[in-house]
C-alpha positions as CSV (number, residue, x, y, z in Angstrom):
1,X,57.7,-76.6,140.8
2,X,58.2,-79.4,137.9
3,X,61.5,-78.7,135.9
4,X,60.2,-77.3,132.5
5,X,60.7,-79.0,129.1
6,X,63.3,-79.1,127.1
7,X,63.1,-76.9,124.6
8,X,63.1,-78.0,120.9
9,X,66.1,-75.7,120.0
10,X,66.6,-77.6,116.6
11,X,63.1,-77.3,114.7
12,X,62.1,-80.0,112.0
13,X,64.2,-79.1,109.0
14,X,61.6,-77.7,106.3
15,X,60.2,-79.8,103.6
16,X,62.1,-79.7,100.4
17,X,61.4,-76.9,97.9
18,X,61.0,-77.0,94.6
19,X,63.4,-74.9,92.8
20,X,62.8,-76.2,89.4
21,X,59.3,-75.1,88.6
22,X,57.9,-74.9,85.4
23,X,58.7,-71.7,83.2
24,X,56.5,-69.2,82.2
25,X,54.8,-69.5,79.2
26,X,56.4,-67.6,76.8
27,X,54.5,-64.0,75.5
């Protein structure tokens, strides 16, 4: 049988987060 495929050991690197969100409105 056909050699299988190479596995993708390294996944695509997320997309960037957004750590500085809006704060919360104030009570």
């Amino acid at each position: 049988s056909p050699p299988p495929p190479p596995y993708v050991y390294k996944s695509p690197p997320p997309p960037p987060y957004v750590y500085s969100s809006p704060p919360p409105p104030p009570y």
